[in-house]
MMTF fields as JSON, N, C-alpha, C and O atoms, coordinates in Angstrom:
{
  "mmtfVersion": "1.0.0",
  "mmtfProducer": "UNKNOWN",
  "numBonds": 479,
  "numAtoms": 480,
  "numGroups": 120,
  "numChains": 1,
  "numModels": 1,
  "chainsPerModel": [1],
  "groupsPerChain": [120],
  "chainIdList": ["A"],
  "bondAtomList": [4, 2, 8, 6, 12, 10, 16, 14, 20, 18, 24, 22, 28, 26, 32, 30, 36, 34, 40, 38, 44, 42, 48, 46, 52, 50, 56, 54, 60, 58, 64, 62, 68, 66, 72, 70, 76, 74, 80, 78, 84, 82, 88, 86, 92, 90, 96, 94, 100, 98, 104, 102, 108, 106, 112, 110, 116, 114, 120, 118, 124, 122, 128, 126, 132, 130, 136, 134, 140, 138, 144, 142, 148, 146, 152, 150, 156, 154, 160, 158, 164, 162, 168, 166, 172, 170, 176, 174, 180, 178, 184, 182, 188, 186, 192, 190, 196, 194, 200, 198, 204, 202, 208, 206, 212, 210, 216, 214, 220, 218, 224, 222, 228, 226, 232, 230, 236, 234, 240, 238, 244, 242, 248, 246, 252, 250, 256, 254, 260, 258, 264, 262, 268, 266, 272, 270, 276, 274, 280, 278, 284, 282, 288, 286, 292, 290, 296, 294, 300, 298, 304, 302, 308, 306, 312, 310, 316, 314, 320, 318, 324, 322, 328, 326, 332, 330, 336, 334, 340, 338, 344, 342, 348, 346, 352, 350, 356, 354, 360, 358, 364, 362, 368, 366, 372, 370, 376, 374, 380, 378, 384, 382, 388, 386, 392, 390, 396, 394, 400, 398, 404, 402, 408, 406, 412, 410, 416, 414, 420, 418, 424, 422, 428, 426, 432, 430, 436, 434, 440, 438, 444, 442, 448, 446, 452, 450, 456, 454, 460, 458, 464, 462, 468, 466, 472, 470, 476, 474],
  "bondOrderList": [1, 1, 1, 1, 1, 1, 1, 1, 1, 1, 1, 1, 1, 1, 1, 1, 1, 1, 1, 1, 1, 1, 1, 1, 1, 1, 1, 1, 1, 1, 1, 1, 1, 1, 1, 1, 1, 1, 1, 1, 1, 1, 1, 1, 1, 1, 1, 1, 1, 1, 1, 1, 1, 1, 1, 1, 1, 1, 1, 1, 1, 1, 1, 1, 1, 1, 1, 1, 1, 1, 1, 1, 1, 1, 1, 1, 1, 1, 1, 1, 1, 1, 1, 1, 1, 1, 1, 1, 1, 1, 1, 1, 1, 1, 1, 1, 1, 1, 1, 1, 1, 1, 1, 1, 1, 1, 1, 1, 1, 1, 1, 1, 1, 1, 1, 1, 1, 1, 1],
  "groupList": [{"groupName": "UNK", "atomNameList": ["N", "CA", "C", "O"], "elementList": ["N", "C", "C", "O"], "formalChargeList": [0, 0, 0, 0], "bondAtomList": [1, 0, 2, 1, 3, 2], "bondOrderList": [1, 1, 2], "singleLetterCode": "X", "chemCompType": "L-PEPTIDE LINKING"}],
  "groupTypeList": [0, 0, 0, 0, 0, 0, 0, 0, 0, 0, 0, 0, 0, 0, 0, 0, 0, 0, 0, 0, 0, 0, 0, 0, 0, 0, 0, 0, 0, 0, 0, 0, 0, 0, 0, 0, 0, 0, 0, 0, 0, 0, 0, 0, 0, 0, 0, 0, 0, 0, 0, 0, 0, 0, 0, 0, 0, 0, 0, 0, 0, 0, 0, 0, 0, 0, 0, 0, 0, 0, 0, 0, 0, 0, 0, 0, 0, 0, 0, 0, 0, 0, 0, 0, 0, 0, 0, 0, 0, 0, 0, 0, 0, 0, 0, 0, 0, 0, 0, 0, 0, 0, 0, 0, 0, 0, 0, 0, 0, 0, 0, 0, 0, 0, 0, 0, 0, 0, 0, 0],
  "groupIdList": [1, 2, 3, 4, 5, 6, 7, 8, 9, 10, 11, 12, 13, 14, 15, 16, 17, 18, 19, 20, 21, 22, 23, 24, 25, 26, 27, 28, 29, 30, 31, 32, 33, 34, 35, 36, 37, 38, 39, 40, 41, 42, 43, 44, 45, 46, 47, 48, 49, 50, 51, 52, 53, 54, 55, 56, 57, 58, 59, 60, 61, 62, 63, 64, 65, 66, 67, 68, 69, 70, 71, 72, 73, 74, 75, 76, 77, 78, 79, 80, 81, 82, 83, 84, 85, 86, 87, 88, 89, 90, 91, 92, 93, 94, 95, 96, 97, 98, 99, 100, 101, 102, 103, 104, 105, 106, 107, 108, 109, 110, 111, 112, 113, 114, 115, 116, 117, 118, 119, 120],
  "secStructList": [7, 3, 3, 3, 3, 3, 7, 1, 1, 7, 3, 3, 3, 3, 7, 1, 7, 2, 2, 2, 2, 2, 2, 2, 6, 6, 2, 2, 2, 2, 2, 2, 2, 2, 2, 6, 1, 7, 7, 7, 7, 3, 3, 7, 7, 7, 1, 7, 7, 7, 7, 5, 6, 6, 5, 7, 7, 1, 2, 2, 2, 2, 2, 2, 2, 2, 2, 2, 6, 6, 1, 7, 6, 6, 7, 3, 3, 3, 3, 2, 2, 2, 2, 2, 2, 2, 7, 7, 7, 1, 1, 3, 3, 3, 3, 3, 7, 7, 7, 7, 7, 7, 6, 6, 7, 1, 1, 7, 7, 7, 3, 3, 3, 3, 3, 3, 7, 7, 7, 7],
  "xCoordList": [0.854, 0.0, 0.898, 1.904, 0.515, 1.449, 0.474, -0.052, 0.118, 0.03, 0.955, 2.124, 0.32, 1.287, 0.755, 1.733, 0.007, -0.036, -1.689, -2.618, -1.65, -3.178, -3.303, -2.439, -4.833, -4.859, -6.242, -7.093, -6.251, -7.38, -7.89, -7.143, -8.866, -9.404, -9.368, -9.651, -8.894, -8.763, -7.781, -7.301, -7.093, -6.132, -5.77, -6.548, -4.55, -4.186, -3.315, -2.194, -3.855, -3.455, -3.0, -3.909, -1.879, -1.69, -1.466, -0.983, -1.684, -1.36, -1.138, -1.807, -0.599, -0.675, -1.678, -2.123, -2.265, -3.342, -4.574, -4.752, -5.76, -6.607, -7.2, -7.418, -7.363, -8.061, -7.718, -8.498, -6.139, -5.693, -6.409, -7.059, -6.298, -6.8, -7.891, -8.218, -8.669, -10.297, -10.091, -11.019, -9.651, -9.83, -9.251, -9.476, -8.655, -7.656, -8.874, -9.085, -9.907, -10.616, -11.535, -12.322, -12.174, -13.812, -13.348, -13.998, -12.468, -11.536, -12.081, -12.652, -11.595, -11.188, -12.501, -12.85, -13.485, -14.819, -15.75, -16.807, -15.412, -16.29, -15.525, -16.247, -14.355, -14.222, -14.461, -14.697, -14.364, -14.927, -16.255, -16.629, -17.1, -18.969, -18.539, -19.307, -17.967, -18.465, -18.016, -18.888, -16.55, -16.888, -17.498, -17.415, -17.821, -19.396, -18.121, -18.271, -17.156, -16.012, -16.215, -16.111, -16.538, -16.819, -17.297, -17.031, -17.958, -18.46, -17.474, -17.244, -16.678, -15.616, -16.486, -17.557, -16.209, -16.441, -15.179, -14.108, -15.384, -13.957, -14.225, -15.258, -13.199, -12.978, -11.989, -10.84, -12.331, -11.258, -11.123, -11.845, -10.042, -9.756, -8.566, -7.464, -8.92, -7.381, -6.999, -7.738, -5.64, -4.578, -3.529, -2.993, -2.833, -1.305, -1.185, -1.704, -0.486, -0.069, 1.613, 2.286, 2.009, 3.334, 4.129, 4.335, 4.562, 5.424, 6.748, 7.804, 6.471, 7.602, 7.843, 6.794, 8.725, 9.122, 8.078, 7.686, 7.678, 7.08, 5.476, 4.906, 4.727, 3.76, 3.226, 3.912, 1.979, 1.743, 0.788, -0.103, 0.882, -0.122, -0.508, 0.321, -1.45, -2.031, -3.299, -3.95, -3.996, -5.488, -6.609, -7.72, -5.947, -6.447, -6.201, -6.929, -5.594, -5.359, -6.588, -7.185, -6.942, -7.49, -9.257, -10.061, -9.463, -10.52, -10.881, -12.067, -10.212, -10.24, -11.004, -12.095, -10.453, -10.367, -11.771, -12.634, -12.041, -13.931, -14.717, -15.861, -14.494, -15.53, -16.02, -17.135, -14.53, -14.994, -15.562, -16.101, -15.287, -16.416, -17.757, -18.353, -18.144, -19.223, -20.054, -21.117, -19.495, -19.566, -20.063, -19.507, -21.539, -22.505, -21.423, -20.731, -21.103, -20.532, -20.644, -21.561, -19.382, -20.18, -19.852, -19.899, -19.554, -19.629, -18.185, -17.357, -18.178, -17.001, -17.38, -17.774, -16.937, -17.374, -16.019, -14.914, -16.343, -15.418, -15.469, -16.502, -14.093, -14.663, -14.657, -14.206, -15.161, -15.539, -14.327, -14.451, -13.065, -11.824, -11.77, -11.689, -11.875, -11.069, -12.145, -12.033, -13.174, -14.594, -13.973, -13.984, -13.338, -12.649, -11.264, -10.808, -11.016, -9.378, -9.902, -9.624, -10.684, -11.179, -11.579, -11.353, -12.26, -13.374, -14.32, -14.454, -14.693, -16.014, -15.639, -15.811, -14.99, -14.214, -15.899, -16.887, -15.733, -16.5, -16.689, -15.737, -17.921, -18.253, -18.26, -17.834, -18.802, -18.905, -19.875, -20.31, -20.792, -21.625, -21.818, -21.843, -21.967, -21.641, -23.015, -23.806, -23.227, -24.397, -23.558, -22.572, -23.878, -23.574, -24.527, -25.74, -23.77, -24.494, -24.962, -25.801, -24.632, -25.006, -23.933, -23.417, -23.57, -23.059, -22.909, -23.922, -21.754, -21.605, -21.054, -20.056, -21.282, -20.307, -19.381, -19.907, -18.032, -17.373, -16.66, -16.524, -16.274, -15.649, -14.285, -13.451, -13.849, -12.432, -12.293, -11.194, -13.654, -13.278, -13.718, -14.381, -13.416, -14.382, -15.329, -14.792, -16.348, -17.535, -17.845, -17.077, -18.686, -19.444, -18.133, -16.926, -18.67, -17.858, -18.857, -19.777, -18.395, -19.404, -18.964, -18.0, -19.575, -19.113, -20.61, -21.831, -19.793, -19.874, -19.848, -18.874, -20.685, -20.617, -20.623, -21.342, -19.593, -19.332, -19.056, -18.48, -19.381, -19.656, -19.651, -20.125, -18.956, -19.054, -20.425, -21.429, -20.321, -21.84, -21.988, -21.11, -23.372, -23.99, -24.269, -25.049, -23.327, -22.907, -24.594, -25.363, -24.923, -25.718, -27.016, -27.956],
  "yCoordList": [-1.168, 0.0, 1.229, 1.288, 2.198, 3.239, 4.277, 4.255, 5.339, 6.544, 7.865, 8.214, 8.238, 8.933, 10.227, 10.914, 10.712, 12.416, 12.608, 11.813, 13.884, 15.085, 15.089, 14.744, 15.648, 16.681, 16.625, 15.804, 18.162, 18.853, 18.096, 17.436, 18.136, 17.127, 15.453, 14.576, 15.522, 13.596, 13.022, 13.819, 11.959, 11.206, 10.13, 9.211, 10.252, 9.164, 7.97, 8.272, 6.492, 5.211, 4.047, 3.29, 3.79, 2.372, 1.12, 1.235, 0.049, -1.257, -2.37, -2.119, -3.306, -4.351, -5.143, -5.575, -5.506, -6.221, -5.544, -4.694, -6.158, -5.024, -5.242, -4.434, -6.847, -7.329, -5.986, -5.207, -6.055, -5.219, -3.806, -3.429, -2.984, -1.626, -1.671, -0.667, -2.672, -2.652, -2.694, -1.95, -2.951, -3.051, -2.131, -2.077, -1.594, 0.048, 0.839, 1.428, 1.115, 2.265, 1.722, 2.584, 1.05, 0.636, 1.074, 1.93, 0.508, 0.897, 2.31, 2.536, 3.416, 5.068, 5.52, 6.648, 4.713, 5.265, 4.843, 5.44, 4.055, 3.523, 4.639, 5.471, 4.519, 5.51, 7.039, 7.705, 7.41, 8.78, 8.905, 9.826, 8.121, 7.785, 7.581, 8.169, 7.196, 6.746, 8.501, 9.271, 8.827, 9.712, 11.251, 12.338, 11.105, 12.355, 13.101, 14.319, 12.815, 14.073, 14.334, 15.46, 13.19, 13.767, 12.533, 11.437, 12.515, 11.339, 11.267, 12.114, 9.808, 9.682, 9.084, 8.572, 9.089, 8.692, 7.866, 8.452, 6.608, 5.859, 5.556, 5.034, 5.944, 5.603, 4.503, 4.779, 3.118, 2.157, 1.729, 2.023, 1.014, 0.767, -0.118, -0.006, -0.959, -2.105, -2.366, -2.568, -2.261, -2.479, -2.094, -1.646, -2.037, -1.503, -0.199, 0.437, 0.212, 1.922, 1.895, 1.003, 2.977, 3.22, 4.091, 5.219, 3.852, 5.2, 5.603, 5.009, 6.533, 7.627, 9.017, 9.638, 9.375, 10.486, 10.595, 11.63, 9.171, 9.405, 9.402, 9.429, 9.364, 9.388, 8.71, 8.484, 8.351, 7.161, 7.478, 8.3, 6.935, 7.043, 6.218, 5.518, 6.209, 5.36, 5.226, 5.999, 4.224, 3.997, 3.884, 4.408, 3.07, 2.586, 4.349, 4.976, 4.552, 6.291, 7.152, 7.667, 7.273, 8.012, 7.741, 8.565, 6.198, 5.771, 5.785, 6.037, 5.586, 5.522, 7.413, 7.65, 8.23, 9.782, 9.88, 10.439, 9.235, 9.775, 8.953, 9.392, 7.935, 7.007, 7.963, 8.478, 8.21, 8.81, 10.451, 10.984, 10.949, 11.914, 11.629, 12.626, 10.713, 10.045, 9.266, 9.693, 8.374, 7.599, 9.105, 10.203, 8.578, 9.398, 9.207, 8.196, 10.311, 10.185, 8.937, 8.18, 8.526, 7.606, 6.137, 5.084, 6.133, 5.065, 4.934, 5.776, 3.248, 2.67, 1.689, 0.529, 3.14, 1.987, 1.454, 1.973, 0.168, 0.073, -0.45, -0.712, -0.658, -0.7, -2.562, -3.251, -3.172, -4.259, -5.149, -6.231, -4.735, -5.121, -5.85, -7.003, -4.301, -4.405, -5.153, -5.642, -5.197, -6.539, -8.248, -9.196, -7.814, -9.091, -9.98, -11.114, -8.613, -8.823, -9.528, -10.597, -8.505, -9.458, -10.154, -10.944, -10.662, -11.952, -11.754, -10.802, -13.014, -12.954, -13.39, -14.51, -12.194, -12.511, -12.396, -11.938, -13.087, -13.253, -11.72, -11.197, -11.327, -10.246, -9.087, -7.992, -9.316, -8.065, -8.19, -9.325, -7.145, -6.673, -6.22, -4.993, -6.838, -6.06, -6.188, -7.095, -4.651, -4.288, -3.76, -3.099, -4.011, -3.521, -2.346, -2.488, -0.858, 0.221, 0.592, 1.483, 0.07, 0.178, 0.638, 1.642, 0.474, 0.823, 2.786, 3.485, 3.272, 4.354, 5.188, 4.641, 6.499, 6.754, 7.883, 8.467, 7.969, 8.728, 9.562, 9.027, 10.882, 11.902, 11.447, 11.125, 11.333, 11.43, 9.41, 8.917, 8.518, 7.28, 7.259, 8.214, 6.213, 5.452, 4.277, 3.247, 4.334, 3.267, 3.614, 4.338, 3.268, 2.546, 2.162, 2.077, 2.028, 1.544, 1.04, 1.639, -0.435, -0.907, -1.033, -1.787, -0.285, -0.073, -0.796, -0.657, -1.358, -1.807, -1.101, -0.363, -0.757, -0.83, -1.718, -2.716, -1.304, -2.591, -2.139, -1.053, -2.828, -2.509, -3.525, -4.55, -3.586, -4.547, -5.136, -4.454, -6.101, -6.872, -6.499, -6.644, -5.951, -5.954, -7.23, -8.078, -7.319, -8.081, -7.998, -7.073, -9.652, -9.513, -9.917, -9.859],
  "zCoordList": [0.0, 0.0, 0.0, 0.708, -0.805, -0.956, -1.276, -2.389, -0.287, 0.051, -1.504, -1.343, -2.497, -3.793, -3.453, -3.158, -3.376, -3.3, -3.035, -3.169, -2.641, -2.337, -3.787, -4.593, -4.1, -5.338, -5.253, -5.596, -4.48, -3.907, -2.833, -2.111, -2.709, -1.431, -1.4, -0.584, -2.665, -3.208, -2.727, -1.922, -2.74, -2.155, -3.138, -3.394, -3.702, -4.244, -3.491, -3.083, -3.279, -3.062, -3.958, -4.301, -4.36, -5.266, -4.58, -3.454, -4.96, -3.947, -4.905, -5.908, -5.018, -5.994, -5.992, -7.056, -4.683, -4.23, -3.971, -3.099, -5.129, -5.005, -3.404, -2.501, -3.51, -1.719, -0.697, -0.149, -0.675, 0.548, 0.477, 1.452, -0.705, -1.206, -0.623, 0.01, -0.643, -0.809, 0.461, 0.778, 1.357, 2.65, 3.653, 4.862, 3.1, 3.133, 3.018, 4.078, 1.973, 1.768, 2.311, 1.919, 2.879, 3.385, 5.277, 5.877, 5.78, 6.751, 7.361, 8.428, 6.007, 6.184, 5.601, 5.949, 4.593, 4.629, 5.935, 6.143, 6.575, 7.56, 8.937, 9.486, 9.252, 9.991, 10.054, 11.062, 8.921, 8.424, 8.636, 9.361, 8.122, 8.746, 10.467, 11.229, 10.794, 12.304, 13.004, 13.407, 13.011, 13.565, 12.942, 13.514, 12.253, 11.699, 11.064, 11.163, 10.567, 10.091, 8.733, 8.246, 8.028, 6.706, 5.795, 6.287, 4.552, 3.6, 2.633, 1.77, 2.887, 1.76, 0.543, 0.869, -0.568, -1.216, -2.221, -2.38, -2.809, -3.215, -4.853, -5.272, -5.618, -7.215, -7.206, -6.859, -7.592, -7.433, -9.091, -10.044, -9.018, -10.488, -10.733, -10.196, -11.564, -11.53, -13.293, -14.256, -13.176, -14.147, -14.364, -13.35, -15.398, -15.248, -15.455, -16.372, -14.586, -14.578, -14.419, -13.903, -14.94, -14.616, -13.713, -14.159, -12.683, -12.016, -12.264, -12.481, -12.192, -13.2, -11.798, -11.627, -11.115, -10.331, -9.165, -8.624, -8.869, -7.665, -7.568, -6.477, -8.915, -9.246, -10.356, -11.353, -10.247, -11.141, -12.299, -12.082, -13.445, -14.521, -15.52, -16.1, -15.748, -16.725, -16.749, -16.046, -17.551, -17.509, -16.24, -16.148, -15.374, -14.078, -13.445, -12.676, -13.757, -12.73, -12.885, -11.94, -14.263, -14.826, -14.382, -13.945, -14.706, -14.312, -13.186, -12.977, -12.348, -10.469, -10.684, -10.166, -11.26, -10.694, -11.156, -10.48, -12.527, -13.04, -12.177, -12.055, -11.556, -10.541, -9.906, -9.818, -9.259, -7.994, -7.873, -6.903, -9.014, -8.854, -9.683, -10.093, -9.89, -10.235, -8.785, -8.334, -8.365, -7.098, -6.07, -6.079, -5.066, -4.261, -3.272, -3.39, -2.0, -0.78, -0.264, -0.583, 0.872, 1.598, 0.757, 1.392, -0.556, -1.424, -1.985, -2.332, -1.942, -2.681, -4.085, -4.202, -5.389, -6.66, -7.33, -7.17, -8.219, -8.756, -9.952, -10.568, -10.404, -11.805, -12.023, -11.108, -13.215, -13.285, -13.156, -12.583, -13.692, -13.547, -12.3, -11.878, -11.783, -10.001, -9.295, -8.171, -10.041, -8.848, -8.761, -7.976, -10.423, -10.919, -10.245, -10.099, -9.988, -9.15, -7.595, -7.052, -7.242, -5.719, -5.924, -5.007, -6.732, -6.563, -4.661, -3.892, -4.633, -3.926, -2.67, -2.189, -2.057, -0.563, 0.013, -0.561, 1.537, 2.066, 3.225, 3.803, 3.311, 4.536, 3.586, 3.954, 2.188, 1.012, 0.871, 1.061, 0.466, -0.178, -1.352, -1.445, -2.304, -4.261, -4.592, -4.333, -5.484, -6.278, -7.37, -7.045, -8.961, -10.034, -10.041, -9.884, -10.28, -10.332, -11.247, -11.118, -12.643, -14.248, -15.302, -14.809, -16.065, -17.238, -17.292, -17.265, -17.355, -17.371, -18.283, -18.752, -18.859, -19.639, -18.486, -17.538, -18.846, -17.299, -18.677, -19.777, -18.373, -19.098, -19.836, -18.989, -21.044, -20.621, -21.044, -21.301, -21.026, -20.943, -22.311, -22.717, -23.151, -24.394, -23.959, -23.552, -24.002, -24.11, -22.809, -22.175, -22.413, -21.097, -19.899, -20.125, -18.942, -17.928, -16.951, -16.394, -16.853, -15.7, -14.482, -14.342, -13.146, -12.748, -11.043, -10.982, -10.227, -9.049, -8.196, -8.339, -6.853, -5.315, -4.563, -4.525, -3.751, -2.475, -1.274, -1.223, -0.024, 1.151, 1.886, 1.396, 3.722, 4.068, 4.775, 4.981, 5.005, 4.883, 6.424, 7.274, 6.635, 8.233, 8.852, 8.418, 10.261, 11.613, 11.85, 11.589, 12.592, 13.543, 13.139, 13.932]
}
């Protein structure tokens, strides 16, 4: 897990493992809801990117950034890839949110919410 830079109120994270990521941001959206500080909202995205001076780029970069200002507060979407990369860990919650067009992408993008599953 690697922490790459601010840009604006956003936060950029890379990880090799999407599992771990996914569990990194549900973590910091669930703590952010608990103590009333603010509604994260998460753009996730999996494939090859390149880092170059400390910062990373490529397709998956780009896509992660239109999710997530697409993606309602409060919410972790992702893209069909990265649903793919986790597969069907147990204590998730996945709803496909629909087919999207995101600025900046070609075609559609289908794109997933996930959440951990309510205890009890």
């Amino acid at each position: 897990m690697q922490f790459v830079k601010t840009i604006g109120d956003a936060v950029m994270l890379v990880c090799a493992e999407p599992p771990q990521l996914l569990t990194t941001v549900l973590d910091l959206v669930e703590a952010a809801a608990a103590e009333k500080i603010l509604r994260l909202r998460v753009g996730f995205a999996f494939g090859r990117a390149i880092s170059r001076s400390g910062d990373w780029y490529g397709s998956p970069v780009n896509m992660a950034s239109r999710i997530t200002h697409a993606a309602p507060s409060g919410a972790v979407w992702l893209t069909e890839a990265a649903r793919e990369a986790i597969g069907d860990a147990p204590g998730l919650e996945w709803s496909f949110v629909g087919a999207r067009h995101l600025r900046g992408i070609h075609g559609e993008v289908r794109l997933y919410a996930v959440r951990r599953a309510a205890t009890g």
